[in-house]
C-alpha positions as CSV (number, residue, x, y, z in Angstrom):
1,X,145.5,96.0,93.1
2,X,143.1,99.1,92.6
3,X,141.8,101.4,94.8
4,X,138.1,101.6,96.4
5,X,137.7,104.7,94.1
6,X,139.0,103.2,90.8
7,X,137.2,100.1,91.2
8,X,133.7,101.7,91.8
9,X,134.4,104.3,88.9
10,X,136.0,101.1,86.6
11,X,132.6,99.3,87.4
12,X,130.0,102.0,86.4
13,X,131.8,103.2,83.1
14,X,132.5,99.5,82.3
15,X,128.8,98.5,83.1
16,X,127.5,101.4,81.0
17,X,129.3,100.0,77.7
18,X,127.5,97.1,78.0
19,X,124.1,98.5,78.3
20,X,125.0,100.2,75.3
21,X,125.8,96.8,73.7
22,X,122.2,95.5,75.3
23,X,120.5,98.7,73.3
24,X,122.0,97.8,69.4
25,X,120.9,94.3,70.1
26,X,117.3,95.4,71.4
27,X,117.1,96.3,67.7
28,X,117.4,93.4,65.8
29,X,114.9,90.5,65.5
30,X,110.7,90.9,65.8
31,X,108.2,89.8,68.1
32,X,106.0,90.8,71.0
33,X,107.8,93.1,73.4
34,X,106.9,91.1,76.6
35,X,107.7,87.7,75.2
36,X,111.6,88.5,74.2
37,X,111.7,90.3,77.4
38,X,110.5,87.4,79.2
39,X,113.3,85.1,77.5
40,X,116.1,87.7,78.2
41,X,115.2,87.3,82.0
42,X,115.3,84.0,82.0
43,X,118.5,83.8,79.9
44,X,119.4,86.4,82.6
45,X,118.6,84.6,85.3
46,X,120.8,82.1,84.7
47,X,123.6,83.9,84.0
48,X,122.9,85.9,87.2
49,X,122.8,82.6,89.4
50,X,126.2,81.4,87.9
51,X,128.0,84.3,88.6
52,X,125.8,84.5,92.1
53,X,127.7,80.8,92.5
54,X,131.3,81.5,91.5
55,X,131.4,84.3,94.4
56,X,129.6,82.5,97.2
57,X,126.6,85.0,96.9
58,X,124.2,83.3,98.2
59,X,120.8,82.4,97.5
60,X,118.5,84.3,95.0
61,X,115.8,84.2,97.8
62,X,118.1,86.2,100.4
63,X,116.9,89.6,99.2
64,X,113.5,88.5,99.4
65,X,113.2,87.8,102.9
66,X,113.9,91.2,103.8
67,X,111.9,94.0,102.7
68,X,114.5,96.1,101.2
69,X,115.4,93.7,99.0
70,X,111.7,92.9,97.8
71,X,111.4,96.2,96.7
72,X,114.5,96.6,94.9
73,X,113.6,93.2,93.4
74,X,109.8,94.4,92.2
75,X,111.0,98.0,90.9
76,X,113.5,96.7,89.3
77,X,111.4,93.9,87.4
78,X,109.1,96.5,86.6
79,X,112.5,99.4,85.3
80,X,113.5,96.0,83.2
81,X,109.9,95.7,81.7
82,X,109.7,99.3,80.9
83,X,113.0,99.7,79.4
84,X,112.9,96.2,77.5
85,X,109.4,97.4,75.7
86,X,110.3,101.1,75.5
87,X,113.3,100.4,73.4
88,X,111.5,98.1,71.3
89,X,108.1,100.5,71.2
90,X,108.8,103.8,71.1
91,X,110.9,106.3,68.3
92,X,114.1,106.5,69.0
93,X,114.4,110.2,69.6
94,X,111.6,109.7,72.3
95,X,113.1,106.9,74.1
96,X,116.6,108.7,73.9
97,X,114.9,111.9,75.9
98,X,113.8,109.4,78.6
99,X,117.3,108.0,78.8
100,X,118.5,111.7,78.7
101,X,116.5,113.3,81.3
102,X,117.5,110.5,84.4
103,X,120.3,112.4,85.9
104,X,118.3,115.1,85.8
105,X,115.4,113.5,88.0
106,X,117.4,111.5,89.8
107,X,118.6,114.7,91.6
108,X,115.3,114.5,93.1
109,X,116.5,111.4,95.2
110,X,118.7,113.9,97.2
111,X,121.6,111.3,97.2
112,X,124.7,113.3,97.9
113,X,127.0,113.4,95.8
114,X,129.4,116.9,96.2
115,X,128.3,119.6,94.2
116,X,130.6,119.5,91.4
117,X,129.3,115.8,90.6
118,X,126.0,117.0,91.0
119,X,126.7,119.9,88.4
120,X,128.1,117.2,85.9
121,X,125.3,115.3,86.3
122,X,122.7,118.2,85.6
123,X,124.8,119.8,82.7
124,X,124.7,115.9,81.3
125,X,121.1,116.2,80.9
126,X,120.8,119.2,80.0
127,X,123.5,118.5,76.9
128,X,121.8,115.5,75.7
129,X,118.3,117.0,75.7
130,X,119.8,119.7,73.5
131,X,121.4,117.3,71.3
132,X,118.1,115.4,70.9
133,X,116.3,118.1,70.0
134,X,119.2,118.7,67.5
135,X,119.0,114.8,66.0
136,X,114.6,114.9,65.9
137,X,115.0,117.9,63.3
138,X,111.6,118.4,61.8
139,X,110.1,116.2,63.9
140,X,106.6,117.9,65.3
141,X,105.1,117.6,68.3
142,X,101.9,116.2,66.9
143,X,104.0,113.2,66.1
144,X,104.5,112.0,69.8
145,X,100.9,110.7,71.6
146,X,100.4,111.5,75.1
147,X,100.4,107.8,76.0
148,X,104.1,107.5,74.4
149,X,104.9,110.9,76.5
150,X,103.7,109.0,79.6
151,X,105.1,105.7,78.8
152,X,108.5,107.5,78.4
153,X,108.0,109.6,82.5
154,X,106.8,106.0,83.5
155,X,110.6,104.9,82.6
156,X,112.4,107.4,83.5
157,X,110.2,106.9,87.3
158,X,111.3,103.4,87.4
159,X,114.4,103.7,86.6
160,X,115.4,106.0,89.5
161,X,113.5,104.4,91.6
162,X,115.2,101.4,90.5
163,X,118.7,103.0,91.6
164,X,117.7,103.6,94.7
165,X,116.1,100.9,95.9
166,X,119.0,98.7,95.1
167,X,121.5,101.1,96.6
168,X,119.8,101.0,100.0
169,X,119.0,97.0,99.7
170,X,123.2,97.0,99.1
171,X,123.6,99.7,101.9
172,X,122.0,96.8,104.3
173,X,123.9,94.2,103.6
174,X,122.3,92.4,100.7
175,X,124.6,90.8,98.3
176,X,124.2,92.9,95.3
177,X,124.4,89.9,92.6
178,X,122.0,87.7,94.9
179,X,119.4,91.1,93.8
180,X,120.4,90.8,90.6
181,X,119.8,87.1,90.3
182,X,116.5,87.4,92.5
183,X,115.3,90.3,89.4
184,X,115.8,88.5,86.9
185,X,114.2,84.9,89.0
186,X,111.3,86.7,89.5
187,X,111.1,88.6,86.4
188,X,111.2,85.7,84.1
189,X,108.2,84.0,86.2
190,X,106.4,86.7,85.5
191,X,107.5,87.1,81.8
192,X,107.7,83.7,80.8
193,X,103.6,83.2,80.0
194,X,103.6,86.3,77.8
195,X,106.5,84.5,75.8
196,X,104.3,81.1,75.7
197,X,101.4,83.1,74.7
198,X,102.7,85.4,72.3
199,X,105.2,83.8,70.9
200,X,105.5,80.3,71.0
201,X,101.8,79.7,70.0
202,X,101.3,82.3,68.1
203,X,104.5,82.7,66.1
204,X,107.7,80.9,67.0
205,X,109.3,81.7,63.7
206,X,110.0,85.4,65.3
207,X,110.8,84.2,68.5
208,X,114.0,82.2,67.2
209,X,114.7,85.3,65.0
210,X,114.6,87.0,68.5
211,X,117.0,84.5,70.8
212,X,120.0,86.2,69.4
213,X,119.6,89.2,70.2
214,X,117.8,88.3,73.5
215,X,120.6,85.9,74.7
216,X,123.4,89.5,73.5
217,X,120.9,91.3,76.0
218,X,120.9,89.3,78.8
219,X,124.7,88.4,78.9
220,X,125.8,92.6,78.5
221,X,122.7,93.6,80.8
222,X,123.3,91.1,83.5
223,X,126.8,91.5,83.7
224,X,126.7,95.1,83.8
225,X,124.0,95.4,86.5
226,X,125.9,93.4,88.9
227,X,129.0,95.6,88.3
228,X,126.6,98.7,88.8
229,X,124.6,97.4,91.4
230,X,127.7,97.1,93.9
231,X,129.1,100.6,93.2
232,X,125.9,102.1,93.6
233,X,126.7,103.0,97.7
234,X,130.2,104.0,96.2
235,X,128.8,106.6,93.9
236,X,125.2,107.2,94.4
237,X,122.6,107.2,92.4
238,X,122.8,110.6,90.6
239,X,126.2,109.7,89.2
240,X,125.3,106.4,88.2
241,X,122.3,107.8,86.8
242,X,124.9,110.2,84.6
243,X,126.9,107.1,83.5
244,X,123.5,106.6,81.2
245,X,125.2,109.7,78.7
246,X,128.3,107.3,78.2
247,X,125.9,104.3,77.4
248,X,124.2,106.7,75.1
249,X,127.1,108.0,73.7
250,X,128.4,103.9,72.6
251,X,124.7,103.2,71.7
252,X,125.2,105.9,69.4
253,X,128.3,104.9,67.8
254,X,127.6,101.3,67.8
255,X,124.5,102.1,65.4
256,X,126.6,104.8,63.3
257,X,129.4,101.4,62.4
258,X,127.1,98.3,63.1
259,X,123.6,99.6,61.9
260,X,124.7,102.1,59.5
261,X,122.7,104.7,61.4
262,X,123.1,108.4,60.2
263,X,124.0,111.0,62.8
264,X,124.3,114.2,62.4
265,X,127.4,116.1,63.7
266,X,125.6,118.4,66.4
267,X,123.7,115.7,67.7
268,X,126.9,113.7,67.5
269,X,128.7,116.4,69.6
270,X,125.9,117.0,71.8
271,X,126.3,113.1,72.5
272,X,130.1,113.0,73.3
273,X,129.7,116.7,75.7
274,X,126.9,114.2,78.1
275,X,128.7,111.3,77.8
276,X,132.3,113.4,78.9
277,X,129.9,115.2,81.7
278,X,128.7,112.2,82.6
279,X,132.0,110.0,83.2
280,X,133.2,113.5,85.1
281,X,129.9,112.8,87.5
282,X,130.8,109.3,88.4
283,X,134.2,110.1,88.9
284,X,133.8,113.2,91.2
285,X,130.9,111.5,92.9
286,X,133.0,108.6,93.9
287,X,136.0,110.8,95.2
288,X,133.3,112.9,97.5
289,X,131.5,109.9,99.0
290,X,134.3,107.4,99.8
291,X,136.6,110.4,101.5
292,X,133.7,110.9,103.8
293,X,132.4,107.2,104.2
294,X,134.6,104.6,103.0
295,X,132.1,101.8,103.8
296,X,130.3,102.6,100.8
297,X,132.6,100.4,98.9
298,X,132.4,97.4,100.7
299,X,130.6,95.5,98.2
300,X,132.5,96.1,95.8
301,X,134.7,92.8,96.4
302,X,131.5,90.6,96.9
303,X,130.5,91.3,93.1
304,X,133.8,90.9,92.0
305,X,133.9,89.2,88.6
306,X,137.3,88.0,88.3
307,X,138.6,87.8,92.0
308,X,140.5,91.0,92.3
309,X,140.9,93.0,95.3
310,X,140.9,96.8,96.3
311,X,142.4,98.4,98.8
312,X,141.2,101.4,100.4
313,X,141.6,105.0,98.8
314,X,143.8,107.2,99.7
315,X,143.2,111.1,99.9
């Protein structure tokens, strides 16, 4: 039996190793953006709603009769839309800046966190940007159009947004899988007609080059938002926002031995610092919240994946 703290911690590291896994696959097969999006919701959906089952979560509709849950719901359609296209849309050392600088903003949110996470979270970003710098090399600026620049802030927005809207729909009460499942409903309704469009009219010979990779996406990507989405109270959202450097830091290794990607060792470095600074984050974050308000964990058995429990930390 583990501890509220170990648990929550567990959850976020464990969740941000499969978002890695859900970035390499973002990279293989073609197609419009919108339309594999569409089918990794819906293939998301319905892993969503089984694991929603298997706990007793509840209905997919619960979070949208209340109005914190329809806004973490809409956000976070619209943070899956953006992140599904910007991975599959912009350069990689562009869309790695965006995932780089969301601890950073997510301080804005003003969740507390203790200082030292805080610091971790700050010196994350601030690692990683250096590092990307590091990795674009000769890359000019003349290279990057204002509406990718915007595209990539739009992101970043939506993804803290995202955070925090979940956390306080969970901080009410709402199951945080029944969220997850209700995203990912509502997200493939709207998604679904692009795919039709785009895709199965227009050329269905890359959409079944594309299921593969969709279906990887929306088993690691579901699973780990439900994990994430019930520590969020226990760490807050600037932590969680950190745990993005450890995903980074797997995304980066997963292309170095599946893709044959070429790294260099500064970059490389730069990578493991955020991702080390970022796992410190969660960690400290977790310690400072749940010794002042142990409540914050509560969901963490609702979400549970494979029935365990968790007993209370003690400090």
């Amino acid at each position: 039996m583990t501890t509220t703290r170990e648990r929550a911690t567990l959850d976020i590291l464990i969740s941000a190793v499969l978002f890695a896994g859900c970035n390499i696959a973002w990279r293989y097969g073609s197609g419009n953006a919108l339309g594999i999006v569409g089918i990794r919701l819906a293939a998301g959906a319905g892993i969503a709603l089984a694991i929603g089952r298997r706990q007793g979560a509840g209905s997919w509709r619960a979070p949208m009769r209340v109005a914190s849950g329809r806004r973490a719901v809409v956000i976070s359609v619209l943070g899956l839309i953006a992140a599904g296209t910007m991975f599959r849309s912009l350069d990689g050392p562009l869309a790695g800046l965006a995932v780089a600088c969301v601890p950073a903003v997510a301080l804005l949110v003003r969740d507390r966190s203790g200082r030292w996470a805080t610091a971790a979270a700050l010196g994350s970003s601030l690692v990683a940007v250096i590092g990307l710098i590091a990795a674009a090399g000769g890359v000019g600026r003349d290279s990057i159009s204002w509406l990718a620049a915007v595209y990539a802030m739009l992101f970043v927005a939506l993804e803290v947004a995202s955070l925090r809207t979940s956390e306080l729909a969970v901080e009410e009460g709402l199951n945080p899988t029944a969220v997850v499942a209700a995203s990912m409903v509502v997200g493939s309704i709207v998604l679904l007609p692009f795919t039709f469009v785009f895709d199965v009219m227009n050329d269905p010979g890359a959409l079944w080059g594309a299921a593969g990779a969709a279906l990887a996406v929306a088993l690691f990507g579901t699973v780990g938002r439900v994990l994430r989405t019930a520590a969020l109270p226990a760490a807050g959202v600037t932590a969680v926002a950190a745990s993005s450097q450890v995903a980074a830091l797997f995304t980066a290794l997963g292309g170095i031995v599946i893709v044959g990607d070429s790294v260099s060792g500064v970059s490389l470095a730069a990578t493991l610092m955020a991702a080390v600074l970022g796992a410190a984050a969660v960690v400290l974050a977790t310690r400072w919240r749940l010794a002042r308000q142990p409540e914050l964990a509560s969901a963490l058995n609702s979400a549970d994946l494979l029935g365990h429990q968790v007993r209370d930390s003690e400090d």
